[in-house]
C-alpha positions, -999 to 999 in steps of 0.1 A, spaced: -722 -617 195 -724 -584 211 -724 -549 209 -712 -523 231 -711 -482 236 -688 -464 250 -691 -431 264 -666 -404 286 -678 -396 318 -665 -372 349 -666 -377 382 -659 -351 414 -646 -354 450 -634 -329 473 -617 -359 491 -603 -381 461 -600 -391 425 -607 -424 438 -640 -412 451 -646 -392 423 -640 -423 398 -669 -439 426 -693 -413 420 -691 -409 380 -699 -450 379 -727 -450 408 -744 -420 391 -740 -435 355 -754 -472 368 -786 -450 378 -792 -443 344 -776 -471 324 -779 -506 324 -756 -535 324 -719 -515 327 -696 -535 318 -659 -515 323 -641 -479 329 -612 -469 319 -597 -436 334 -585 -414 310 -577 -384 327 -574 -369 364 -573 -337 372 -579 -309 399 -592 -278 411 -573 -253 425 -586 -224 446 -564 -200 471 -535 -225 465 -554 -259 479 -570 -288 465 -604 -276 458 -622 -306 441 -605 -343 424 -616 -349 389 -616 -384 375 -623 -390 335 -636 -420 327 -645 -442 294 -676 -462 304 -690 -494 287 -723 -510 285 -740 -538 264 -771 -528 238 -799 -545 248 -807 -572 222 -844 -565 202 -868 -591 196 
């Protein structure tokens, strides 16, 4: 039996919201341990003097709780 969080998370690219989705999970795996899925909620972007400024990907993130002894 296990137990699991989930938590919303964004990510930013100026090149892609597939980059940005890589970024949100790399920087996320530095602080959390064993992540499990994301789900993209949302994507978005940026717009400054009528160009793609920056790629926003929103993301749902799983990870296990550690079991206590």
């Amino acid at each position: 039996m296990s137990v699991y969080k989930m938590i919303e998370i964004v990510g930013t690219s100026p090149d892609s919201w597939d980059a940005a989705a890589a970024a949100a999970v790399e920087r996320a795996g530095q602080t959390l341990r064993d992540l499990r899925v994301a789900e993209v909620t949302d994507m978005d972007v940026t717009i400054e003097n009528g160009k793609i400024a920056l790629y926003r990907t929103k993301l749902k993130v799983s990870f296990k709780f550690e079991e206590t002894v």
